[in-house]
KELOVEX-917031 format. One record per residue (C-alpha): x, y, z; residue in one letter. Coordinates in steps of 0.25 Angstrom, whole numbers, plus 5000, padded with zeros to 4 digits. Example, Ala and Ser with C-alpha at 12.3 -4.5 7.8 and 13.67 -1.06 7.14 Angstrom:
2
504949825031A;505549965029S;
END
This chain:
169
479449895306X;479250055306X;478950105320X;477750145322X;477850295331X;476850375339X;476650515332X;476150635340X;475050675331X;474350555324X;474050565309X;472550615305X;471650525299X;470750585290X;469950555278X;470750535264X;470450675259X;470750735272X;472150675276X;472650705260X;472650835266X;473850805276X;474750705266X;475650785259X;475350805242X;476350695239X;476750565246X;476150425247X;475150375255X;474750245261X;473350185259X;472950055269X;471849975269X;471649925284X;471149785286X;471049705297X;472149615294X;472949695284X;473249835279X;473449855264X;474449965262X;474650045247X;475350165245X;475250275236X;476350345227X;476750495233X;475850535222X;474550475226X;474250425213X;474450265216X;474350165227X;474850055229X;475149925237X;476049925246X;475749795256X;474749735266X;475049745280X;474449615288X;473849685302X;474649635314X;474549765325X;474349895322X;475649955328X;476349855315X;475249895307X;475450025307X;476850015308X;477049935293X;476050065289X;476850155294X;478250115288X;477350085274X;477150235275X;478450265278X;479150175267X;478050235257X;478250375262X;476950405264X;476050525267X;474850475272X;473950355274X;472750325267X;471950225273X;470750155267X;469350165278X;468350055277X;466950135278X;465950045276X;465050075265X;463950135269X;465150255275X;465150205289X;466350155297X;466350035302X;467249945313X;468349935300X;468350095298X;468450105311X;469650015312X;470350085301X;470050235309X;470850175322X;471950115314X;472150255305X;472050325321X;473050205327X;474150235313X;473850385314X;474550375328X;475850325322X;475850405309X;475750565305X;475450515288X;473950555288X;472850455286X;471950475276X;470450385278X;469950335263X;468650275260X;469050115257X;467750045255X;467749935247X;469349965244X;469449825247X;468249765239X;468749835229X;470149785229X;469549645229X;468849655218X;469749705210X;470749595213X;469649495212X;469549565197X;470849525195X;471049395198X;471649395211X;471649275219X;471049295232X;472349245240X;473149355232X;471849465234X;471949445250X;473449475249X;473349595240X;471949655245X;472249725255X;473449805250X;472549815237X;471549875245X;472449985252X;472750015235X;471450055234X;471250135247X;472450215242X;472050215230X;470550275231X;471250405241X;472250445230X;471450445220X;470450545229X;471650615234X;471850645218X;470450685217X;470650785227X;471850835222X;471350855208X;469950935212X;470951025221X;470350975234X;
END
């Protein structure tokens, strides 16, 4: 297991748009959808052009947690994390947003790859309906949403990241 470390000055958390501005212009980043029971994990090509799948981490303590993050990061080489907000819909945060912000300030702590807060309502519903649509069993969609879901967190960021870049922003 990767050691998790103390670093002196934690990472920034910052909205999607505003942490792109402290990842280098190439490299790969990892996207996770947070759940209460299990973190979906996809990562990007050093391009950003693709995301996919990497695994689904079942939720045990955050130290392990953070730990099996961290070492996905490493392995992958990554440059910054991306990782999917719940705001409900209305734009309001509730309990699970707010779960997600102390879990980006606890992970912070033990990393310096920047974390960039994107938007994921209905990223799950969505992934749901789409598996529904093709035919997935629902034993198979519980193993795979998750992970699905962190696709399409990562996903939605680069393809604004590349909007951005293409209007010169």
């Amino acid at each position: 297991m990767a050691r998790v470390k103390r670093i002196a000055m934690p990472a920034p958390i910052l909205p999607l748009v505003e942490a792109a501005v402290h990842w280098p212009e190439r490299g790969a980043l990892i996207g996770l959808d947070l759940g209460t029971k299990t973190i979906g994990v996809a990562v990007s090509d050093p391009d950003r052009k693709l995301a996919t799948g990497v695994e689904t981490i079942q939720r045990k303590a955050f130290k392990a947690d953070a730990a099996r993050l961290l070492a996905l990061a490493t392995e992958r080489k990554a440059v910054g994390i991306v990782l999917g907000l719940p705001i409900n819909m209305d734009g309001s945060e509730g309990p699970r947003a707010q779960s997600t912000r102390a879990f980006a300030r606890n992970l912070a702590g033990l990393t310096d790859l920047p974390i960039g807060l994107w938007d994921e309502r209905l990223s799950t519903a969505a992934v749901e309906r789409e598996l529904i649509g093709m035919d997935v069993s629902r034993a198979r969609r519980a193993e795979v949403i998750d992970t699905h879901a962190a696709i399409f967190i990562l996903q939605g960021a680069l393809d604004r990241l590349a909007k951005l870049r293409q209007s010169g922003q």
